[in-house]
C-alpha positions as CSV (number, residue, x, y, z in Angstrom):
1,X,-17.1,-25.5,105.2
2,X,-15.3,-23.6,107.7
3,X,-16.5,-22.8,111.4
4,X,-14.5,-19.4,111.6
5,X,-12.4,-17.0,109.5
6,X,-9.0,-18.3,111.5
7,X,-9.7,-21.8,109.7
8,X,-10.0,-20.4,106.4
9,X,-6.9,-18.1,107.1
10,X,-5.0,-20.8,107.7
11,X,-6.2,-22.9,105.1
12,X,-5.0,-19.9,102.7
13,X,-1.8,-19.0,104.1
14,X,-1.0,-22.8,103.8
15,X,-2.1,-23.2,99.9
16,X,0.5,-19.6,99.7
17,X,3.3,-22.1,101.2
18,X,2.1,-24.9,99.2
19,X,2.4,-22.9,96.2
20,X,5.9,-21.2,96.8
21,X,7.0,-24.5,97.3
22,X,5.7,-25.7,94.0
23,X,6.9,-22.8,92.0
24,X,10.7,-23.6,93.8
25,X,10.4,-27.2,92.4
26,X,9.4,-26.4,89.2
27,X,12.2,-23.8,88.8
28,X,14.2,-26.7,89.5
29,X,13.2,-28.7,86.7
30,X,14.9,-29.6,83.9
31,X,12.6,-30.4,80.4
32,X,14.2,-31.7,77.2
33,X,12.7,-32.0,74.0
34,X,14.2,-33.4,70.5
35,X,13.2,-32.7,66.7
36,X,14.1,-33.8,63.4
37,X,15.1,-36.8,65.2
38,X,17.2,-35.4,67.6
39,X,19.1,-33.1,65.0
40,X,17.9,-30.5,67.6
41,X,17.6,-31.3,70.9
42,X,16.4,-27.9,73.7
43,X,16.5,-28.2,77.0
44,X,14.5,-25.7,79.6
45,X,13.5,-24.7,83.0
46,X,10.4,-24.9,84.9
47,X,9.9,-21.0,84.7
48,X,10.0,-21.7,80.6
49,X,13.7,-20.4,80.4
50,X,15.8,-21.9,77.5
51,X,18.6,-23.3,79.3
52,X,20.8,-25.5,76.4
53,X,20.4,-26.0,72.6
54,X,22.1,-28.4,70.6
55,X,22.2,-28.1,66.8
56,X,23.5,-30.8,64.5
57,X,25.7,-29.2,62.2
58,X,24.0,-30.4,59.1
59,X,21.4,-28.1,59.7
60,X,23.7,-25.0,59.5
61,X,23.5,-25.4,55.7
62,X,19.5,-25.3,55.8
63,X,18.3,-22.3,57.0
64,X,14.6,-23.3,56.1
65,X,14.8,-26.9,58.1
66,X,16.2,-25.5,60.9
67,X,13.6,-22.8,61.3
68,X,11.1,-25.3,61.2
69,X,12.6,-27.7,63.4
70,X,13.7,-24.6,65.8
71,X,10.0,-23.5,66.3
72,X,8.5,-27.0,66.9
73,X,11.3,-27.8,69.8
74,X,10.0,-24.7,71.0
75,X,6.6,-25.4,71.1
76,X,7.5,-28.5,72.6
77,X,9.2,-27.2,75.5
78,X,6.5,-24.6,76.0
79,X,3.8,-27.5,76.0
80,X,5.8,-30.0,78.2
81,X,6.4,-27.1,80.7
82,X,2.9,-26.1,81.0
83,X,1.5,-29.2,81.1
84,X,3.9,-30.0,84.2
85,X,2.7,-26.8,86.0
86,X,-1.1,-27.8,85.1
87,X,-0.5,-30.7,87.0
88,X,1.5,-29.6,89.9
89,X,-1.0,-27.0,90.7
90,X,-3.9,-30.1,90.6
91,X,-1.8,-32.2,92.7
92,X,-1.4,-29.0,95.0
93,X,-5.1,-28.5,95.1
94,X,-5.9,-32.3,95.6
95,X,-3.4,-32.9,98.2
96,X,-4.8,-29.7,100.1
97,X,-8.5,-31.2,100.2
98,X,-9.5,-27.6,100.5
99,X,-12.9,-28.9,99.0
100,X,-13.8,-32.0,100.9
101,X,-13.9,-30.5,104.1
């Protein structure tokens, strides 16, 4: 697979740039999720940071609804986001053929 330990160096030391990059771009994005039909609507980062959250004001009178619909926007988010880095890091790996070679 590799004729010399400079090949596989530099096959390493560019999947370390490759994934610096990635992790840059995903900071970047921006993931929104809804629930109870948009009476909540979060929005994140790529790093899984909450970044905006928008509460209809009819929920302010249901304590119970809003937990509810809270914690499944927030599963949401967490899903969306990890789903995106699962497939950035495939792509990463694809596009680096590190395996075909």
């Amino acid at each position: 697979m590799f004729e010399n330990m400079g090949d596989m160096a530099k096959m390493l030391s560019s999947m370390q740039e490759n994934a610096k990059k990635m992790e840059q771009e995903l900071e970047s994005k921006t993931f929104a999720v809804k629930s109870g039909g948009g009476m909540i609507e979060l929005v994140g980062n790529g790093k899984g940071e909450v970044t905006d959250l928008s509460i209809d004001d009819s929920l302010l009178q249901d304590k119970e609804s809003l937990q509810i619909l809270l914690i499944s926007a927030f599963n949401d988010l967490a899903k969306m986001i990890e789903q995106n880095k699962q497939s950035s890091a495939l792509n990463m790996l694809g596009s680096a053929n590190a395996f075909t070679k």
